[in-house]
C-alpha positions as CSV (number, residue, x, y, z in Angstrom):
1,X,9.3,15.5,-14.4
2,X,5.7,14.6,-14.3
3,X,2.6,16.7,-14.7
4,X,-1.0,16.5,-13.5
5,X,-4.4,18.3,-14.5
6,X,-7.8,18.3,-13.2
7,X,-10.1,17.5,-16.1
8,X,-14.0,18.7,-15.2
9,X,-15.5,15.4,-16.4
10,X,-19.1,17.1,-16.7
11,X,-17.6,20.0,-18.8
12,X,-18.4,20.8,-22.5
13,X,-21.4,19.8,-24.7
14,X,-21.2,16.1,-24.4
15,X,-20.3,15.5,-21.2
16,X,-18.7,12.4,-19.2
17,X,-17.8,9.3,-22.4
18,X,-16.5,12.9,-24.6
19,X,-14.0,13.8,-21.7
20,X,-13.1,10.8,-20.1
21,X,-11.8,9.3,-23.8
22,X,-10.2,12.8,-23.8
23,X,-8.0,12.3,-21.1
24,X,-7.1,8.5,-21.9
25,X,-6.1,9.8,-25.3
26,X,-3.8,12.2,-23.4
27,X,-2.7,9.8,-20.4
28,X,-1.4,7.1,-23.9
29,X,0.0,10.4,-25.6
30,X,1.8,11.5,-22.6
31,X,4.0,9.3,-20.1
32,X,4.9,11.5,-17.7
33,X,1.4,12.7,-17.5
34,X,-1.6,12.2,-14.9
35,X,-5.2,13.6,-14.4
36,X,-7.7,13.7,-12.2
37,X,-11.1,13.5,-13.2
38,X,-13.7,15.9,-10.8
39,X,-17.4,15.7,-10.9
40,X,-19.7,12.5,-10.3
41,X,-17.6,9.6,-9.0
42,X,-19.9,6.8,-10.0
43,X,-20.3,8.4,-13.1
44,X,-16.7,8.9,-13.9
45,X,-16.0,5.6,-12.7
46,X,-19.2,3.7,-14.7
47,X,-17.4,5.3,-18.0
48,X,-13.9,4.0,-17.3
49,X,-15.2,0.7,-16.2
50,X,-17.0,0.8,-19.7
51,X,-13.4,1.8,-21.5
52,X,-10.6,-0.8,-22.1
53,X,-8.0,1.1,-20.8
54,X,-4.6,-0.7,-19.9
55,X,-3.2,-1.2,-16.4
56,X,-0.4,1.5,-16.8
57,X,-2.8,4.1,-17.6
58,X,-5.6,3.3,-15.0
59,X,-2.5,4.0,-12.3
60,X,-2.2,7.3,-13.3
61,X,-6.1,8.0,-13.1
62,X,-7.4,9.9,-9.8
63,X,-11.7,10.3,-9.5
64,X,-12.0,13.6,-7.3
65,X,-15.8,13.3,-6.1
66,X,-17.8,16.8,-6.7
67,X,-21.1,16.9,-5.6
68,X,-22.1,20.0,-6.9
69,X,-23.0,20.8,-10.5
70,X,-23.4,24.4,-11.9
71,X,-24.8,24.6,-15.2
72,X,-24.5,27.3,-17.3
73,X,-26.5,28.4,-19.7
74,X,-25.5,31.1,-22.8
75,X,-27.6,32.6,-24.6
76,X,-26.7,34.3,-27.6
77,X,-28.3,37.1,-29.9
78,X,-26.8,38.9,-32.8
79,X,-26.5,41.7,-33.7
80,X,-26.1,43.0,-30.4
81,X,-26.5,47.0,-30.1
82,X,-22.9,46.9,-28.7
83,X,-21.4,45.5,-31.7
């Protein structure tokens, strides 16, 4: 049985290096696992280029190109009346 998950490279606070060593920590972890990375292809592919990552592992890494970003943006207040 093998398994394989999408990780939004651009997602969380720090971005592309953060989730990208993520995933190769997983990818080591996890034989029967694969991902594929979505968001900026260069980008994604400039960080694994930048990584030492064995053979094995880069064969189970797909880049899915996303050319659209949406960045969010929370704002937080407390106490709210609600609460």
């Amino acid at each position: 049985m093998s398994i394989k998950v999408s990780i939004d490279a651009s997602g969380g606070d720090f971005g592309i290096p953060v989730t990208i060593n993520a995933g190769i920590i997983a990818l080591k972890t996890f034989n029967d696992l694969a991902v594929a990375f979505v968001g900026d292809e260069k980008a994604i592919k400039i960080e694994i280029n930048n990584t030492s990552i064995p053979p094995k592992i880069l064969e189970r890494i797909e880049i899915k190109h996303a050319s659209q970003v949406i960045n969010i943006c929370l704002l937080y207040t407390s106490p709210s009346p609600r609460d």
